[in-house]
N, CA, C and O atoms as a printed pandas DataFrame, in Angstrom:
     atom_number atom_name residue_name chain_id  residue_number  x_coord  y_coord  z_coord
0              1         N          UNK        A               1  -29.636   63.246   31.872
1              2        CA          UNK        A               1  -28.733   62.278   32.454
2              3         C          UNK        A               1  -29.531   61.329   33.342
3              4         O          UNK        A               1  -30.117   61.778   34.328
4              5         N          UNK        A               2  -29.583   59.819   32.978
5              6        CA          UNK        A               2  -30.310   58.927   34.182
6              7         C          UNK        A               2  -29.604   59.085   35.233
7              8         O          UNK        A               2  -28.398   59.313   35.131
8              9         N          UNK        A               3  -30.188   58.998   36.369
9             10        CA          UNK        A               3  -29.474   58.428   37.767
10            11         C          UNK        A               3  -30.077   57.057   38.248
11            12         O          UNK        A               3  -31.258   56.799   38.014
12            13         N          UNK        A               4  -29.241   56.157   38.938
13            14        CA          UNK        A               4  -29.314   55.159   39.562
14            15         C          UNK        A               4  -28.973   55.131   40.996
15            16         O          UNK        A               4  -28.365   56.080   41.492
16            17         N          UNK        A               5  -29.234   54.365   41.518
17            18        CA          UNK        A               5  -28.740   54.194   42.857
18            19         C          UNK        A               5  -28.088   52.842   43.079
19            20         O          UNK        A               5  -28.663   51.776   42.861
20            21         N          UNK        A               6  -26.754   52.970   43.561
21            22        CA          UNK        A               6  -26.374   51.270   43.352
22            23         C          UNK        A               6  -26.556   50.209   43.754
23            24         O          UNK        A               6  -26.071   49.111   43.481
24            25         N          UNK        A               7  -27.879   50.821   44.983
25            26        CA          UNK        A               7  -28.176   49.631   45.638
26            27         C          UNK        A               7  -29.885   49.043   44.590
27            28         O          UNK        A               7  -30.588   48.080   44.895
28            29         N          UNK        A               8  -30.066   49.810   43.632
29            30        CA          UNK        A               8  -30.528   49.088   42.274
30            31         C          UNK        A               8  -29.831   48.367   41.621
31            32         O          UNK        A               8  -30.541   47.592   40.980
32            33         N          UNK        A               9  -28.871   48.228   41.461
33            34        CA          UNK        A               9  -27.785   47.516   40.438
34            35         C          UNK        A               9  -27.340   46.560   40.843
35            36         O          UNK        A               9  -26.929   45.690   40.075
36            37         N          UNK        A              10  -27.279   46.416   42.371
37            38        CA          UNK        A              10  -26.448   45.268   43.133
38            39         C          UNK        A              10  -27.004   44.101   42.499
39            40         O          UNK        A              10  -26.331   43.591   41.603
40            41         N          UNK        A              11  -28.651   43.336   42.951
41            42        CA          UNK        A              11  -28.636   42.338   42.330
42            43         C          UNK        A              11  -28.545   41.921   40.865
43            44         O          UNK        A              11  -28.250   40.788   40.487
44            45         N          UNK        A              12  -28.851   43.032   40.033
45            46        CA          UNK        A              12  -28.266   42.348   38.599
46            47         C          UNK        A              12  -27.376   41.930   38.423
47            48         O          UNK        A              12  -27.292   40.931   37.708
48            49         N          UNK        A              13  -26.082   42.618   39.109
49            50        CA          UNK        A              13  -24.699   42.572   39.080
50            51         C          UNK        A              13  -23.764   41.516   40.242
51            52         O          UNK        A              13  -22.576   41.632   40.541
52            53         N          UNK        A              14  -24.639   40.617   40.677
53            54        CA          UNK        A              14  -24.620   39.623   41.742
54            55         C          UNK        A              14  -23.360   40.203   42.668
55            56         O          UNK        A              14  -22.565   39.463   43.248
56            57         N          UNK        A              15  -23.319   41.671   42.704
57            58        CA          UNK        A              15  -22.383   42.297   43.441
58            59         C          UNK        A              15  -22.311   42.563   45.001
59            60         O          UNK        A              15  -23.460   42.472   45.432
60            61         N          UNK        A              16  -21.452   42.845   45.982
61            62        CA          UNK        A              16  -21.268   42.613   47.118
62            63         C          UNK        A              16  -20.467   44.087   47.325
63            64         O          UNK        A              16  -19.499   44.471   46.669
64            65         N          UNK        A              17  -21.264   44.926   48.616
65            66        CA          UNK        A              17  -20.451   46.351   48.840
66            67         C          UNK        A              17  -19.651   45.532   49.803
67            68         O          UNK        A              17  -20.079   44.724   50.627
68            69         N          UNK        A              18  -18.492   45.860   49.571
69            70        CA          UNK        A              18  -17.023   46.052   50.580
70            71         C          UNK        A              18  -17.057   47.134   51.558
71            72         O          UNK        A              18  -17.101   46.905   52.767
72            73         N          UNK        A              19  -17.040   48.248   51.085
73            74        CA          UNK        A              19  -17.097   49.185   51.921
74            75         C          UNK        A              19  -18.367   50.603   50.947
75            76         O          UNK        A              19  -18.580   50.782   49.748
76            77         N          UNK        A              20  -18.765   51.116   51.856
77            78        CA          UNK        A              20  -19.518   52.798   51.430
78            79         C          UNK        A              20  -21.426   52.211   51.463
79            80         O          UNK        A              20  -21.883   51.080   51.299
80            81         N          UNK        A              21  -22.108   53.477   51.732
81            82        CA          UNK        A              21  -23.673   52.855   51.469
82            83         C          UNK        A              21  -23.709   52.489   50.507
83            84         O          UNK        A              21  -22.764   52.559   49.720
84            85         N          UNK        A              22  -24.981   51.902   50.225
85            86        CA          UNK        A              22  -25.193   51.348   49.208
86            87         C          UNK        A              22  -26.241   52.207   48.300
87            88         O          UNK        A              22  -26.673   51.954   47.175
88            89         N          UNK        A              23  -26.522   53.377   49.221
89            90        CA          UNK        A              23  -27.310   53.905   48.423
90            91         C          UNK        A              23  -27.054   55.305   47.134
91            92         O          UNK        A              23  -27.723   56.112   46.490
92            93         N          UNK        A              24  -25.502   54.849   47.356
93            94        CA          UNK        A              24  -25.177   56.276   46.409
94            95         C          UNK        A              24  -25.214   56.385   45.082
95            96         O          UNK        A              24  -25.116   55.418   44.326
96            97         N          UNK        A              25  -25.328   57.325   44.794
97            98        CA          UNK        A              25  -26.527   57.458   43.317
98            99         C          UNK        A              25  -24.748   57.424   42.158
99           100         O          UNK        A              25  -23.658   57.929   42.425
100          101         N          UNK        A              26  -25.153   56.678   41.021
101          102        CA          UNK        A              26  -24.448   56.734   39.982
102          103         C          UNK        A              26  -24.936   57.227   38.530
103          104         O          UNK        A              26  -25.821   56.874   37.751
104          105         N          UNK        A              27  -24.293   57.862   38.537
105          106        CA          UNK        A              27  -24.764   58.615   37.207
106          107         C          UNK        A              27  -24.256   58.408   35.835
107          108         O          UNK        A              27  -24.486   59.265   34.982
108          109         N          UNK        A              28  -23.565   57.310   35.543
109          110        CA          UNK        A              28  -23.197   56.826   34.463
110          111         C          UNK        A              28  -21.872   56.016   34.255
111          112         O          UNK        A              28  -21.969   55.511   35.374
112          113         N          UNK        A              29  -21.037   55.618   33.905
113          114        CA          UNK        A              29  -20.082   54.462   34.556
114          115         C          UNK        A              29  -18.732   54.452   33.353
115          116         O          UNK        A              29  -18.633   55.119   32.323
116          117         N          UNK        A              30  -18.087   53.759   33.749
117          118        CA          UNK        A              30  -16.313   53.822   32.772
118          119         C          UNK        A              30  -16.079   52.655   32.996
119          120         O          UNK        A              30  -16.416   51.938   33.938
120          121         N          UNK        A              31  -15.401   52.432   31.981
121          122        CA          UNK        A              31  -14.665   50.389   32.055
122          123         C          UNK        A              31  -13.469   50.498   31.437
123          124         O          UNK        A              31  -13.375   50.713   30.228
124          125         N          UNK        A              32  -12.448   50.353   32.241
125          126        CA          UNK        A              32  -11.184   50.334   32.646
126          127         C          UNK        A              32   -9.924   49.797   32.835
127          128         O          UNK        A              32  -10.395   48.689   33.088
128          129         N          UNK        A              33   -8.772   49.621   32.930
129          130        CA          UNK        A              33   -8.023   48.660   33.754
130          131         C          UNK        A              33   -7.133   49.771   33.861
131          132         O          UNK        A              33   -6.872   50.069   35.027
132          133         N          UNK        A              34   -6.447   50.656   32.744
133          134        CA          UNK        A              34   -5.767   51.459   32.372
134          135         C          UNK        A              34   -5.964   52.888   33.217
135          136         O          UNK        A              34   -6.660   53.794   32.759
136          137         N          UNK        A              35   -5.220   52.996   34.597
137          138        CA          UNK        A              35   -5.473   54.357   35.207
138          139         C          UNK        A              35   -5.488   55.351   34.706
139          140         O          UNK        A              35   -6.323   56.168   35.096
140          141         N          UNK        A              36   -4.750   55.636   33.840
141          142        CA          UNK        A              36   -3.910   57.016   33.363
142          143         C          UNK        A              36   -5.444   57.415   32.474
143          144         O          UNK        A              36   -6.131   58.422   32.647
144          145         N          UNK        A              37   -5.693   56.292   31.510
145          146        CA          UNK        A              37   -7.547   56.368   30.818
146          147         C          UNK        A              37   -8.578   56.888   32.065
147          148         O          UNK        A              37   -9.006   58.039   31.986
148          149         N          UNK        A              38   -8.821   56.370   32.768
149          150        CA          UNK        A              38   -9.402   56.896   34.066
150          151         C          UNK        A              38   -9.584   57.896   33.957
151          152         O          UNK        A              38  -10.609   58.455   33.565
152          153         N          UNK        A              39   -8.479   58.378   34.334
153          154        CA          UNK        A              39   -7.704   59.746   35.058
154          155         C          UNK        A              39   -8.426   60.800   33.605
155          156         O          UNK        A              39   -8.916   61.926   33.694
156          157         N          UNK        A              40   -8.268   60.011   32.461
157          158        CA          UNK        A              40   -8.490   60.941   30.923
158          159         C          UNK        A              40   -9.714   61.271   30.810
159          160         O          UNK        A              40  -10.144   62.374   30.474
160          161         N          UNK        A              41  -10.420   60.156   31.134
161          162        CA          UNK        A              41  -12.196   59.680   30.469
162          163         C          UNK        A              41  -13.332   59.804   31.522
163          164         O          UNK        A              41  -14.308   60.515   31.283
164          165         N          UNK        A              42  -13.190   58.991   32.898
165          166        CA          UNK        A              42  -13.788   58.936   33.539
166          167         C          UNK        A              42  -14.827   60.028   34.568
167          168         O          UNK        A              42  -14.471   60.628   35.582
168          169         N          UNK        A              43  -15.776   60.028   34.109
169          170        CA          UNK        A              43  -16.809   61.334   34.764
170          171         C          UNK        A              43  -17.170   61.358   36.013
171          172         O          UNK        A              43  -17.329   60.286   36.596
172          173         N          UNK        A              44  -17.355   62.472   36.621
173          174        CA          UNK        A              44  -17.748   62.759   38.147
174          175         C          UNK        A              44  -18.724   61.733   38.438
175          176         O          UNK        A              44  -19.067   61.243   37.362
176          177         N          UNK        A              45  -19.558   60.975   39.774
177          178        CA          UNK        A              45  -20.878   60.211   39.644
178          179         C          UNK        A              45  -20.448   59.027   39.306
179          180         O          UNK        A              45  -20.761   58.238   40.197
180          181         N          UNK        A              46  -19.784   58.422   38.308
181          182        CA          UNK        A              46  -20.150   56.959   37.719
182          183         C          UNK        A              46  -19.632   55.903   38.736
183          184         O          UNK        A              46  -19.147   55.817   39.865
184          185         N          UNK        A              47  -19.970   55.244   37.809
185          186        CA          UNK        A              47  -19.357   53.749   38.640
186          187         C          UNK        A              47  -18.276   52.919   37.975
187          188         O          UNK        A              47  -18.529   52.048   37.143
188          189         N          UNK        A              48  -16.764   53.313   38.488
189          190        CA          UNK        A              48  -16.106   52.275   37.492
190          191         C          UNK        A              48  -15.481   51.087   38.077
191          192         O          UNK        A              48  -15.050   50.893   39.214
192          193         N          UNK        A              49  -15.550   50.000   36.577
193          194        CA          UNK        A              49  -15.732   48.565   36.898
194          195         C          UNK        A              49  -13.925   48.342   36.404
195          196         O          UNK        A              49  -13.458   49.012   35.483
196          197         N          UNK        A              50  -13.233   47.500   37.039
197          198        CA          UNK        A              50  -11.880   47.069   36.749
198          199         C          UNK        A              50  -11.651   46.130   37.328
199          200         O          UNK        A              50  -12.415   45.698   38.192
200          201         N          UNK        A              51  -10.364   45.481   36.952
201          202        CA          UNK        A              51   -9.947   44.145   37.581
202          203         C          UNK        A              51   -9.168   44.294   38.548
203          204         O          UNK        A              51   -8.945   43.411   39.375
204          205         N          UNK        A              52   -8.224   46.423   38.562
205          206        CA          UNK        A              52   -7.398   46.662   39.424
206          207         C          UNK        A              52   -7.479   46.182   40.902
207          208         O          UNK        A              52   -8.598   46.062   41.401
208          209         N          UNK        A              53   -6.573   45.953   41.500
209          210        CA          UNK        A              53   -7.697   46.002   42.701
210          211         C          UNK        A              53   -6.462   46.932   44.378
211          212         O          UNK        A              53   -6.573   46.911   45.603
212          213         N          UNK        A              54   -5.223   47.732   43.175
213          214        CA          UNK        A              54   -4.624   48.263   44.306
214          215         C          UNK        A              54   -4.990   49.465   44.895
215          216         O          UNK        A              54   -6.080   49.976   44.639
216          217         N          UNK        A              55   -4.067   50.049   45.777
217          218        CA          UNK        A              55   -4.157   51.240   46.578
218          219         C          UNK        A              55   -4.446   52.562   45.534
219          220         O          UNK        A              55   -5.042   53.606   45.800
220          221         N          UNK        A              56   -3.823   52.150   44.279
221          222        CA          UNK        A              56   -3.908   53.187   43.547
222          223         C          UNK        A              56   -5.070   53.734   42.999
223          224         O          UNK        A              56   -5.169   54.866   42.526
224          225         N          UNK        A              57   -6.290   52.554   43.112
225          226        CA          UNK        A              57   -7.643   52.913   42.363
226          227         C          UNK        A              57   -8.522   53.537   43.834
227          228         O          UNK        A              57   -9.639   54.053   43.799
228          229         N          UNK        A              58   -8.087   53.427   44.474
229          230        CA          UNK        A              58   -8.526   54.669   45.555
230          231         C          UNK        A              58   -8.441   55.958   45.154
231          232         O          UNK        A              58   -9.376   56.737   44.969
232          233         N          UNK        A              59   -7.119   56.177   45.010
233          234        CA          UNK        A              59   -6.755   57.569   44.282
234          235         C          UNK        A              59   -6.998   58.162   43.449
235          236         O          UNK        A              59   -6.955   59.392   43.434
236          237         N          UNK        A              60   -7.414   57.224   42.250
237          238        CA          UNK        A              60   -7.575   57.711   41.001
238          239         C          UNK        A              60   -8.925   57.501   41.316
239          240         O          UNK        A              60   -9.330   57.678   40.167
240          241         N          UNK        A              61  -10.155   57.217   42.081
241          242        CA          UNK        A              61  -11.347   57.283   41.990
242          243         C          UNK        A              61  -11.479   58.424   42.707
243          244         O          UNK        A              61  -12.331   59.226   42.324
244          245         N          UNK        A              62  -10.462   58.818   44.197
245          246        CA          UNK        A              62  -11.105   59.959   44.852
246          247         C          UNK        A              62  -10.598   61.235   43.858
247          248         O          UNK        A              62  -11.088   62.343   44.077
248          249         N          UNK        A              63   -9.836   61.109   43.012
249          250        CA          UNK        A              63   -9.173   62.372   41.807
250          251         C          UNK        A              63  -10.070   62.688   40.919
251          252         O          UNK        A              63  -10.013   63.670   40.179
252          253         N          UNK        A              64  -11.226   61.594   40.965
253          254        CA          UNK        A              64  -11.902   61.852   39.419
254          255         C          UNK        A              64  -13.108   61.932   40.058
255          256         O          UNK        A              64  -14.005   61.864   39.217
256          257         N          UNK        A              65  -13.665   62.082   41.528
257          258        CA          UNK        A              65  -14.981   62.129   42.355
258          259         C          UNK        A              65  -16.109   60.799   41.820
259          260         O          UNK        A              65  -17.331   60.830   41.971
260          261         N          UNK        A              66  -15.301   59.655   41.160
261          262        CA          UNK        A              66  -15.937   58.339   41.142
262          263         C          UNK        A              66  -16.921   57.973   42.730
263          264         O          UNK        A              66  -16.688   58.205   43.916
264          265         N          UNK        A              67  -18.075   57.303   41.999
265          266        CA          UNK        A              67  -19.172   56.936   42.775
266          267         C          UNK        A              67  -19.167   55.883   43.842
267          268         O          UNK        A              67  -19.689   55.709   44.943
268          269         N          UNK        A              68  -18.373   55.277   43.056
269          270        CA          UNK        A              68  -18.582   53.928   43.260
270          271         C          UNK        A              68  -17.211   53.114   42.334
271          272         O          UNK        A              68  -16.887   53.540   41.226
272          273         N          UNK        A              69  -16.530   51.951   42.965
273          274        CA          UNK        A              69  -15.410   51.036   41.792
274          275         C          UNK        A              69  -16.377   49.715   42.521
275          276         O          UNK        A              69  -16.937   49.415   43.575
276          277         N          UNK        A              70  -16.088   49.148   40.999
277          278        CA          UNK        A              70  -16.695   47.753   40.813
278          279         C          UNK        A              70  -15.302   46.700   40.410
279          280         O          UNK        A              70  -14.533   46.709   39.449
280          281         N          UNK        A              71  -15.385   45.961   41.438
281          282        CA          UNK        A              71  -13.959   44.708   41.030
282          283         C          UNK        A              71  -14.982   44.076   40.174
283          284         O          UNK        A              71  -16.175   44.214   40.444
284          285         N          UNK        A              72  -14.561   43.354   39.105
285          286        CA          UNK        A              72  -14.983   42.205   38.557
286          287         C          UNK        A              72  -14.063   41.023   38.864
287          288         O          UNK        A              72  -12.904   41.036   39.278
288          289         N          UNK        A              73  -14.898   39.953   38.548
289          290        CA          UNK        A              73  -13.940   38.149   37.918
290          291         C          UNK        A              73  -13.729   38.362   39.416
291          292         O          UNK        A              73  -12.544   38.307   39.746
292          293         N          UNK        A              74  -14.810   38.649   40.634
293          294        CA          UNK        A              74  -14.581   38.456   41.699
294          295         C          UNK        A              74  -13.249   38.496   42.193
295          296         O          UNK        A              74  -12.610   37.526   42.602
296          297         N          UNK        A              75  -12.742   40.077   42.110
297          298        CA          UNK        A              75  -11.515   40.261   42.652
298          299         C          UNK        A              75  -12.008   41.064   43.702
299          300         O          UNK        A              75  -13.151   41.203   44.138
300          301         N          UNK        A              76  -10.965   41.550   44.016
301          302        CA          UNK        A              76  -11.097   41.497   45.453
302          303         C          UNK        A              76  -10.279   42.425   46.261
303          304         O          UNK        A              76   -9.357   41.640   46.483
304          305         N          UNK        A              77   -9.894   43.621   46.928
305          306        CA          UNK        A              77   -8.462   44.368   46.877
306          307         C          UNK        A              77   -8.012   43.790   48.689
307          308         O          UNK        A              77   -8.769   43.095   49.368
308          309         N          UNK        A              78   -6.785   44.238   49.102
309          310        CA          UNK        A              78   -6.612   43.940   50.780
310          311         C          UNK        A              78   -7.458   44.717   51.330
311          312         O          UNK        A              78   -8.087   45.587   50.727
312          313         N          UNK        A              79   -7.511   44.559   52.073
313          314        CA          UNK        A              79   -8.032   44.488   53.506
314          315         C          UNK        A              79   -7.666   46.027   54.004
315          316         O          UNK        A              79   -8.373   46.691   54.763
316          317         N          UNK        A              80   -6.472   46.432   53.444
317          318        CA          UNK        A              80   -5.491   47.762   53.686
318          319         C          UNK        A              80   -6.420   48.809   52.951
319          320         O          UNK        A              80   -7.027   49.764   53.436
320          321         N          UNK        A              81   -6.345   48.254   51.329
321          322        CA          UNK        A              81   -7.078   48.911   50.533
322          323         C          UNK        A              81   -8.822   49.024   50.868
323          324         O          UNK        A              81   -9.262   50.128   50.546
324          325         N          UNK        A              82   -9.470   48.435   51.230
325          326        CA          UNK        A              82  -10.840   48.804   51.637
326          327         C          UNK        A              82  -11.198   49.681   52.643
327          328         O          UNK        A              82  -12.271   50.219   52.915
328          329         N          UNK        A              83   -9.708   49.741   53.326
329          330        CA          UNK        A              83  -10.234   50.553   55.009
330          331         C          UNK        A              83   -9.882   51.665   54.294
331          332         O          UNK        A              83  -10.794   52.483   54.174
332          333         N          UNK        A              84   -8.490   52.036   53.612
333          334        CA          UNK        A              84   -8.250   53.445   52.870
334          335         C          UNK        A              84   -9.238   54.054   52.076
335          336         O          UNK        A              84   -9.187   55.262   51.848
336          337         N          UNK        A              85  -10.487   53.051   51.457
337          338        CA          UNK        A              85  -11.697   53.764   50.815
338          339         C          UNK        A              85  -12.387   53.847   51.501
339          340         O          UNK        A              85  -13.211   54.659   51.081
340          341         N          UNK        A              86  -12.779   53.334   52.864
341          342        CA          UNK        A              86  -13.745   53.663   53.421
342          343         C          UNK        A              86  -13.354   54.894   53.952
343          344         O          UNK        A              86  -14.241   55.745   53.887
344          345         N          UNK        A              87  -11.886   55.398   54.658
345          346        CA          UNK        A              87  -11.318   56.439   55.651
346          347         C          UNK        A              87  -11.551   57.540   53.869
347          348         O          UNK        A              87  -11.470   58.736   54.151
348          349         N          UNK        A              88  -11.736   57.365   52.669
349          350        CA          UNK        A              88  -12.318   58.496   52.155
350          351         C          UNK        A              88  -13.725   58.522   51.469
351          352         O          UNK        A              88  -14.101   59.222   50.529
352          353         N          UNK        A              89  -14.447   57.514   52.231
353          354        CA          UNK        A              89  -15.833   57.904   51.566
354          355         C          UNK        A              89  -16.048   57.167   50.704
355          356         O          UNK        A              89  -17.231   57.166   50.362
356          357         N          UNK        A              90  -15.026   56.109   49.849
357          358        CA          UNK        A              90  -15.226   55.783   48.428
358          359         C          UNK        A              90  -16.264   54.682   48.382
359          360         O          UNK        A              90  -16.383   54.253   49.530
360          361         N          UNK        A              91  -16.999   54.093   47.617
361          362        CA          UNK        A              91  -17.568   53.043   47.550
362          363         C          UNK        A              91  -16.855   51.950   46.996
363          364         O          UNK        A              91  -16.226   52.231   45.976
364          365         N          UNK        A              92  -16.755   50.321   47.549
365          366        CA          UNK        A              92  -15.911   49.463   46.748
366          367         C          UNK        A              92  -17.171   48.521   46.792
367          368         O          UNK        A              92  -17.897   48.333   47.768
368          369         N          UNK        A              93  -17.293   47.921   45.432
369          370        CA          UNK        A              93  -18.387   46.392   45.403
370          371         C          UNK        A              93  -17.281   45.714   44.465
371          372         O          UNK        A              93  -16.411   46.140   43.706
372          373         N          UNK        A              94  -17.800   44.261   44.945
373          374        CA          UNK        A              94  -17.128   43.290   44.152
374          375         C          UNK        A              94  -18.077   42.748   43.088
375          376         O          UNK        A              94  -18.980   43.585   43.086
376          377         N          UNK        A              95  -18.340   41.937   42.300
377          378        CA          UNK        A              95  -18.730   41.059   41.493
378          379         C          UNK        A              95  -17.842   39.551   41.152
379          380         O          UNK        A              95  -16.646   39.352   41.365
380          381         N          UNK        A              96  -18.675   38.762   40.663
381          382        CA          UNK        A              96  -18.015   37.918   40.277
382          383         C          UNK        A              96  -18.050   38.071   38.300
383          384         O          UNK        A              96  -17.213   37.829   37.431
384          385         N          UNK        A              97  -19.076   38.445   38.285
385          386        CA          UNK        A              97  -19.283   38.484   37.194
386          387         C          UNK        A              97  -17.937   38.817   36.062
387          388         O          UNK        A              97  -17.113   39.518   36.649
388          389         N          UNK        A              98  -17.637   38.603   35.068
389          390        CA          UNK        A              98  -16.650   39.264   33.971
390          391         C          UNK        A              98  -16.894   40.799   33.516
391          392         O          UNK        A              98  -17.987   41.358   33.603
392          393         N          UNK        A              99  -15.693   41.405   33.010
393          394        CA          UNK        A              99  -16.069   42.448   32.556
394          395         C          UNK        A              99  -17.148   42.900   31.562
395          396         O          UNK        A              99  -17.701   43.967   31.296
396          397         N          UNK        A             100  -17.212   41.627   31.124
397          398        CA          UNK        A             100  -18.049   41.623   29.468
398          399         C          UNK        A             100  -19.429   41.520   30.121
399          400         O          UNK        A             100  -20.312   42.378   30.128
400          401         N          UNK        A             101  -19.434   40.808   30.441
401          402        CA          UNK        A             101  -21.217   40.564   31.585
402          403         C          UNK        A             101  -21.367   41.609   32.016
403          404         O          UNK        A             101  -22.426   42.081   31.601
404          405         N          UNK        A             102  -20.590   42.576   32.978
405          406        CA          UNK        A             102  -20.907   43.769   33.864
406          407         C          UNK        A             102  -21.300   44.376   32.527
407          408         O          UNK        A             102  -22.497   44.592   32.338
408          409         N          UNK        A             103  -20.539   44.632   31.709
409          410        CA          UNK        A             103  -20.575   46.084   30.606
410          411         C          UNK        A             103  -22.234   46.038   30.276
411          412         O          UNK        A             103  -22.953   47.022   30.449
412          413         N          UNK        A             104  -22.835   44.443   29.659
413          414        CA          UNK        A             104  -23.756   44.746   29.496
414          415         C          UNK        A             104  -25.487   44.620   29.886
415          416         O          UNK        A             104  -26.616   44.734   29.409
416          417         N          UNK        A             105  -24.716   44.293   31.132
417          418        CA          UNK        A             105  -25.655   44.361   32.178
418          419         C          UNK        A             105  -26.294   45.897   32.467
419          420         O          UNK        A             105  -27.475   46.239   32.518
420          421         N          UNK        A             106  -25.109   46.663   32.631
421          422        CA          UNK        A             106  -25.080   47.636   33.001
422          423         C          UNK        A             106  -25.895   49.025   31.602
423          424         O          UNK        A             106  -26.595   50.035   31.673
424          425         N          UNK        A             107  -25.260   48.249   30.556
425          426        CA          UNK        A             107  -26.497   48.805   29.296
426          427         C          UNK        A             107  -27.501   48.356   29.002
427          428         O          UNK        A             107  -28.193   48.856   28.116
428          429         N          UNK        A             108  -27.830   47.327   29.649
429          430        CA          UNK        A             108  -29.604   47.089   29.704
430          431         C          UNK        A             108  -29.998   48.073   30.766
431          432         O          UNK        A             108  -30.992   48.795   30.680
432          433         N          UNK        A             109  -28.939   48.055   32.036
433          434        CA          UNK        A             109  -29.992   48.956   32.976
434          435         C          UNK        A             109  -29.980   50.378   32.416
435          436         O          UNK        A             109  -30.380   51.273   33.160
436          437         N          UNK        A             110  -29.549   50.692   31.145
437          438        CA          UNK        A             110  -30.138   52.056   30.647
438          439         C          UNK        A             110  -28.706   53.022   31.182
439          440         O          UNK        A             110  -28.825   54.246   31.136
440          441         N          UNK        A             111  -27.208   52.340   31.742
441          442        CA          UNK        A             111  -26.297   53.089   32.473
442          443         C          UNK        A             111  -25.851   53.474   30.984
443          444         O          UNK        A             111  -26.128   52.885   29.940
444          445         N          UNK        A             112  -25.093   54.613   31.174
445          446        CA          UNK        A             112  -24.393   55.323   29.979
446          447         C          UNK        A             112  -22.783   56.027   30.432
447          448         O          UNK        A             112  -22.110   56.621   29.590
């Protein structure tokens, strides 16, 4: 299994941490919009990328021990929602980038 650290990934991914270090290690990643898929697919470690950007992808990241959530198309969640991931540890980065760009950005850097 590769590991990364996401504060490797940030500049490919012209991404911005919201909240959590930057140094927490990801171990492979999920692409998303669909929680309930999440909730199905998504592995301990990774980093998942969505457009969601409510209270609920807190939950479903701290349920599935997600690494790290990546907003794309430079979204963005409240202000409410970032303090609730930080009060559990979660990591939030933004991007501007599209989903399609992240995906294969993220398979050049060798993420799986």
């Amino acid at each position: 299994m590769n590991r990364f650290t996401l504060q490797t990934l940030l500049p490919g991914l012209q991404a911005k941490v919201l909240t959590g270090p930057e140094g927490v290690e990801i171990t492979g990643c999920y692409i998303s919009d669909l929680l309930s898929d999440v909730l199905a697919h998504a592995k301990p470690g990774g980093l998942w990328a969505t457009v969601q950007t409510h209270r609920n992808v807190v939950s479903v990241a701290s349920t599935q021990d997600i690494a790290a959530v990546l907003f794309v198309c430079g979204r963005k969640p409240e202000q409410a929602v970032i303090a609730e991931a930080a009060e559990a540890g979660l990591v939030l980065v933004t991007t501007p980038l599209t989903t399609y760009e992240v995906a294969g950005k993220l398979w050049e850097a060798g993420i799986r």
